[in-house]
C-alpha positions in Angstrom: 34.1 58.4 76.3 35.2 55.1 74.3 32.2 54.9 73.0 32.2 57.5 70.9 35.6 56.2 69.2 32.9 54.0 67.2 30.6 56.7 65.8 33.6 57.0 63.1 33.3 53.6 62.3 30.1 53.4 62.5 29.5 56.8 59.9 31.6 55.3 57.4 29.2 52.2 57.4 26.3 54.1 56.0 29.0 56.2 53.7 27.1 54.4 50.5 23.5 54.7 52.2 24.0 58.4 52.9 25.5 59.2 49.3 22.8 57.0 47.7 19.9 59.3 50.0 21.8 62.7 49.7 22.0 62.3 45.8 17.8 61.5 45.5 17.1 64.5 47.4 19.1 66.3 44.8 17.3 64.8 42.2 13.9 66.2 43.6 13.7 69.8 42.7 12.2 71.1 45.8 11.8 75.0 45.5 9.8 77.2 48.4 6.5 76.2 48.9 6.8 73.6 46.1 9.0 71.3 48.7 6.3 67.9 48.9 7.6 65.4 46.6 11.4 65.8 49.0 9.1 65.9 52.3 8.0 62.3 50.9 11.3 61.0 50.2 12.7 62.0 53.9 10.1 60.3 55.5 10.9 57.1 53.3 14.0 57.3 54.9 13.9 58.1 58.1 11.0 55.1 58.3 13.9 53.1 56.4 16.6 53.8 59.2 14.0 53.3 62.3 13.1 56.9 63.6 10.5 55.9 66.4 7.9 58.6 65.1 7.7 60.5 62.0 5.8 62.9 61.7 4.7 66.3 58.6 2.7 68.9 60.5 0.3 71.7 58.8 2.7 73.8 57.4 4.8 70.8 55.7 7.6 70.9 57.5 9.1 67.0 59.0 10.4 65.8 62.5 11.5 62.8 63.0 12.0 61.5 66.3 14.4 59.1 68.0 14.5 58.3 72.0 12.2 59.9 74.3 14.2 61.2 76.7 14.3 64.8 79.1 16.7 67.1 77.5 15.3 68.1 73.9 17.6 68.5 70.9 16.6 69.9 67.3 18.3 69.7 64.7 17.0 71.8 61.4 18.0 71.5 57.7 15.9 73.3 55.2 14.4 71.2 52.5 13.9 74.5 50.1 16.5 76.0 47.6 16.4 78.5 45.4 16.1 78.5 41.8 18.6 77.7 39.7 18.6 81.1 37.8 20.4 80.6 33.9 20.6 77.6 33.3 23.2 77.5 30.9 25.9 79.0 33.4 25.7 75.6 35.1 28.4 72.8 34.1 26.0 70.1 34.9 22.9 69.1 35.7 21.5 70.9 38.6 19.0 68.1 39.3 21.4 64.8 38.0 22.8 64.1 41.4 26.1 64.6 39.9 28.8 62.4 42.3 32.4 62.8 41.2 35.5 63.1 42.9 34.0 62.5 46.7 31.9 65.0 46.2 27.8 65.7 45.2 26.9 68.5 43.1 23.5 70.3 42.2 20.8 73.0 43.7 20.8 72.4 47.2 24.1 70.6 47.4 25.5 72.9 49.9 22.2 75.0 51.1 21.3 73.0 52.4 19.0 69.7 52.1 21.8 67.7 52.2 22.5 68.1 55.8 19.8 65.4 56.1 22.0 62.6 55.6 24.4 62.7 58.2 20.9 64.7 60.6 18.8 61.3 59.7 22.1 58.5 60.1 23.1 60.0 63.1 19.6 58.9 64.5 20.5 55.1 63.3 23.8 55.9 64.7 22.8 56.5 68.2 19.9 53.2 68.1 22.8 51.2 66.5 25.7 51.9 69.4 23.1 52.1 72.0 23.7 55.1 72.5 20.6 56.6 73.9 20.3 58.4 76.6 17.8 60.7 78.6 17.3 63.2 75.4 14.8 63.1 72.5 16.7 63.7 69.5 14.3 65.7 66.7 15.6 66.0 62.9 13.3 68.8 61.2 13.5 69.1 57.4 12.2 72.6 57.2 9.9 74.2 54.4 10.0 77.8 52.7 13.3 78.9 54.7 14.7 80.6 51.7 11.5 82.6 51.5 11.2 84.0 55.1 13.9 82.6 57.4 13.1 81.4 61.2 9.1 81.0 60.4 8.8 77.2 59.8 10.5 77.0 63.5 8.4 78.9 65.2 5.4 77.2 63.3 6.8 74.1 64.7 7.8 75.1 68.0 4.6 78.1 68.4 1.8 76.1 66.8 2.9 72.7 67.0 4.2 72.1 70.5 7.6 70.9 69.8 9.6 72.9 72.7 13.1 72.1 72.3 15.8 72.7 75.2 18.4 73.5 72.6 18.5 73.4 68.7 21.6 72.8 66.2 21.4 74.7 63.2 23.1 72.8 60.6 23.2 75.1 57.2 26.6 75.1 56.2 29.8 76.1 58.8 32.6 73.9 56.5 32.2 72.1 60.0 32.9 75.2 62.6 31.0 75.7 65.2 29.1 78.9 64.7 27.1 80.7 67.8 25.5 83.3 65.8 24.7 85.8 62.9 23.7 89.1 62.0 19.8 89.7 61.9 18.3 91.2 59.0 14.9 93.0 57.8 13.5 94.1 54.6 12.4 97.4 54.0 10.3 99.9 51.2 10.5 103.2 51.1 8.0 105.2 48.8 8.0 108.8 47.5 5.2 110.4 46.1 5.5 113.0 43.7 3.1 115.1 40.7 3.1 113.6 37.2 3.4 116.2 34.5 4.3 116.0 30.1 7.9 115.4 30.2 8.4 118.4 27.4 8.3 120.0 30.0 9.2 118.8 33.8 9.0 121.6 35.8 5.3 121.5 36.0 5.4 118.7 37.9 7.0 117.1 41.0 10.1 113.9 39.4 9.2 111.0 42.5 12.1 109.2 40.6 14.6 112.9 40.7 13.5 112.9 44.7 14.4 109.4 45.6 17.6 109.5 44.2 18.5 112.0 47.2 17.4 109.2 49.2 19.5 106.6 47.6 22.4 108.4 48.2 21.4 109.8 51.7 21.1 105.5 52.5 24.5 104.9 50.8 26.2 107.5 52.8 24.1 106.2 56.5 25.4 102.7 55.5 29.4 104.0 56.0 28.5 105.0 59.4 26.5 102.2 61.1 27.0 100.7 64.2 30.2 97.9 64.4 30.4 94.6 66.6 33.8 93.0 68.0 32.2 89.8 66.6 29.2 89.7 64.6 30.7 92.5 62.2 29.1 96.0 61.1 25.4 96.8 60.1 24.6 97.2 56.6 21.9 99.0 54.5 21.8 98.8 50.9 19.5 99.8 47.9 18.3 96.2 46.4 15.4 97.4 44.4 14.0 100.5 42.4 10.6 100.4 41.1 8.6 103.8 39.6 4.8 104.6 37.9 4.8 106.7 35.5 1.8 107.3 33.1 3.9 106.7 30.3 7.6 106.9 29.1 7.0 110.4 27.9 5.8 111.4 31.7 7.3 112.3 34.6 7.0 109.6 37.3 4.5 109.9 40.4 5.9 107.7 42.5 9.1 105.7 43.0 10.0 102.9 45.2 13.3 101.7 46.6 13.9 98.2 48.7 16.6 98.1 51.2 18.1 95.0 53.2 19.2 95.8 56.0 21.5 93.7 58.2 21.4 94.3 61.8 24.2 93.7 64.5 24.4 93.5 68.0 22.3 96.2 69.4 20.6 96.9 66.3 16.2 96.4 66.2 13.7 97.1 64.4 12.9 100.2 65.5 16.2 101.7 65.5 16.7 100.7 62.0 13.2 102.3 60.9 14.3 105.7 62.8 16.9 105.6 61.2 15.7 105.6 57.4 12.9 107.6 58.6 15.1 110.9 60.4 17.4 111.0 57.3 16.8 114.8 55.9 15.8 113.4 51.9 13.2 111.2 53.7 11.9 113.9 55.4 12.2 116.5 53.0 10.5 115.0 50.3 7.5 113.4 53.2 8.9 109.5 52.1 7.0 106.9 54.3 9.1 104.1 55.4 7.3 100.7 55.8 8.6 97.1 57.0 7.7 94.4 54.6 5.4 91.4 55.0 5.7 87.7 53.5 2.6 85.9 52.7 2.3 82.4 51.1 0.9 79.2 50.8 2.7 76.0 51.7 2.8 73.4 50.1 0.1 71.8 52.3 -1.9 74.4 51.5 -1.6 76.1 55.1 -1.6 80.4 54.7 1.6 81.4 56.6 3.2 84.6 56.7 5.2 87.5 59.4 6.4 90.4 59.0 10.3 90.1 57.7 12.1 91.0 60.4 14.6 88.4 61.7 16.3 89.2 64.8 20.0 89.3 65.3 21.7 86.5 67.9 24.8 85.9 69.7 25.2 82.5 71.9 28.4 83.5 74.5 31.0 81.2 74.2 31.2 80.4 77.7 27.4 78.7 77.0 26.9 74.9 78.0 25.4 74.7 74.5 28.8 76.1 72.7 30.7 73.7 74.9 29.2 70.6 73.9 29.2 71.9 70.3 32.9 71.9 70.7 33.5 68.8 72.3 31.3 67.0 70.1 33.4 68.7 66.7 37.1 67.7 68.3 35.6 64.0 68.3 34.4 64.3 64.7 37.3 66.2 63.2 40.2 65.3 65.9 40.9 68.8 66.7 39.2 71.5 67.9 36.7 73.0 65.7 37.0 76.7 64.5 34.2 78.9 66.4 32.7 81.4 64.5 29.5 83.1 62.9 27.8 83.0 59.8 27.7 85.8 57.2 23.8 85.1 55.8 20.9 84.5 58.2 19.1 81.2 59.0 16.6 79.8 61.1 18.3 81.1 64.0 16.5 83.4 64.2 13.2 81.9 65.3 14.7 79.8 67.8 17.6 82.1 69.4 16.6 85.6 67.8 12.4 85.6 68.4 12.4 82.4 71.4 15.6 82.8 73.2 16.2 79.0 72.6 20.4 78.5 73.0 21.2 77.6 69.2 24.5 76.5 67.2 25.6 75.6 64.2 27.5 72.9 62.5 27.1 71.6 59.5 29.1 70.6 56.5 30.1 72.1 53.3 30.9 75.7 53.0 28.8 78.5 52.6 31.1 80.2 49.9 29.0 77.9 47.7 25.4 78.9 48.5 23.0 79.9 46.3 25.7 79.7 43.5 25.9 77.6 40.3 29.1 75.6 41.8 27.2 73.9 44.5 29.1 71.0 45.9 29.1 68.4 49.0 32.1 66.6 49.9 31.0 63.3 51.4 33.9 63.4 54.4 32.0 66.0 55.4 28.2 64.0 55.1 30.6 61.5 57.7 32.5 63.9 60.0 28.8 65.8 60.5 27.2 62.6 61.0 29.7 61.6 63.8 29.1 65.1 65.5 25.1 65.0 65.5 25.4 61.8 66.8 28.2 62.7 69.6 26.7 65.9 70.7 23.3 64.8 72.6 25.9 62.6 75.4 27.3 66.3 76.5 24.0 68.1 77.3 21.6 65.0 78.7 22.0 65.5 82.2 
């Protein structure tokens, strides 16, 4: 395809545009459910560039549409981050827009608003080159990911009749092409016991004594969970203890653990509950295992919430969708791209996990640096993804 030979060309064009874009969105501090003021600023720029629609729906997230052909294509950033935790552990300015070196530094740097830039000048890309065909290219910019992964998708795709044929995740893959992650759920377990004067304990029942048999009865389940060729092994692990105690002089009368768990292949929901729930501690001291829930407000003001589990997903290699993934990532990095999965969990699970939507990954950066105080974007890579978004829709239009 000659044509594509240009997208390179035509990506280093908008170098200084996408820099210029990728170090305001920086600037915007644009934490779960607080993500308006960076909505606003995409939509300036995706009007800027020529996006044929543009559009926020009730939960705040943003598509952006170019062509209005068959074969439907999403591409997802989240526009959330985290928070920035001690401040003084940073070497700059999380919120400057620091540019040094070819590279962009600050919160959400790497995960992962910054995938906009090459998501949004892709679109110009393909209007510029003429090179639209029969597909509708969407660019989301996705709200409150961090909080509860996968449920601004299916809000969009559930509630707001956007039905893609095939979405591209792009949170970083340092430019692989990735076909799939673990899942993952969060879980609380709670034992009950009979508070008592601590003088003298054995008048009363230690909820804090009990759990710790449970603690360790999860550490040692954890060693033996399930494995995959691919995706990796299961995990389980303590992430939280909480207790009540009348006072510090009491014995406690109930004590709280968190796990996450990470699921593999072949790993659900209920499998991982029966599994918490059969160990002999849990049973023993009559624990009750419960699957937590996540309920907010958006930023629009829109109640959302699901319960948090996220579903593990696996795109086979031999998938049309994988194909074109790497076809499209030899013409933006001139060699075949490195096909693998990611470690954390993304939207992916909404559209491949919960809707059975074939989904991929590619986007730049790597995700070494997420969530840390080092988070950095190399510009080559704001290009080389450009180039790829833009290639990609030519090998699965009909």
């Amino acid at each position: 395809m000659t044509d594509m030979s240009l997208l390179h060309g035509a990506a280093k064009k908008y170098e200084r545009d996408m820099v210029r874009f990728a170090r305001d969105l920086v600037r915007i501090p644009s934490f779960s459910c607080q993500e308006g003021k960076l909505v606003a600023r995409v939509a300036r720029e995706m009007g800027r560039v020529g996006f044929d629609q543009v559009k926020v729906d009730r939960m705040g997230n943003i598509i952006g549409r170019v062509g209005k052909g068959r074969t439907k294509i999403m591409l997802d950033a989240h526009v959330d981050t985290v928070g920035i935790g001690d401040r003084k552990a940073w070497k700059w300015d999380p919120f400057k827009g620091k540019y040094s070196g070819g590279r962009i530094y600050g919160r959400g740097a790497t995960d992962q608003k910054l995938s906009l830039a090459p998501m949004i000048y892709a679109g110009r890309m393909l209007k510029d080159l003429g090179l639209l065909g029969d597909f509708t290219y969407w660019v989301v910019g996705s709200c409150m990911e961090e909080d509860c992964d996968g449920l601004p998708l299916l809000h969009l795709i559930n509630k707001e009749g956007y039905k893609p044929d095939y979405v591209i995740i792009t949170e970083p893959t340092n430019l692989g092409v990735y076909r799939g992650h673990r899942g993952r759920m969060e879980m609380k377990v709670v034992c009950r016991g009979r508070s008592c004067h601590a003088s003298a304990p054995e008048r009363g029942v230690n909820a804090v004594a009990n759990m710790s048999d449970i603690v360790a009865e999860v550490s040692r389940l954890n060693a033996r969970l399930k494995r995959n060729g691919f995706l990796g092994k299961g995990t389980v692990a303590v992430t939280k203890i909480d207790c009540q105690t009348p006072s510090l002089n009491a014995v406690p009368d109930e004590c709280t653990i968190y796990l996450d768990r990470r699921l593999t292949a072949g790993e659900t929901l209920r499998l991982a509950v029966a599994q918490i729930e059969r160990l002999a501690s849990v049973r023993r001291h009559k624990a009750k295992v419960e699957v937590l829930r996540y309920d907010a407000v958006a930023w629009t003001g829109l109640r959302v919430g699901q319960e948090k589990y996220y579903p593990t997903w696996v795109l086979p290699e031999s998938h049309k969708l994988v194909k074109a993934a790497k076809a499209a990532g030899r013409i933006a990095l001139g060699k075949a791209p490195k096909v693998d999965k990611w470690v954390f969990s993304t939207n992916g699970v909404a559209s491949a996990g919960r809707l059975g939507i074939p989904t991929v990954g590619f986007g730049p950066s790597n995700e070494i640096y997420a969530h840390t105080v080092d988070e950095v974007m190399p510009v080559e890579h704001l290009l080389k993804a450009a180039v790829f978004y833009a290639a990609i829709p030519r090998f699965l239009a009909p």
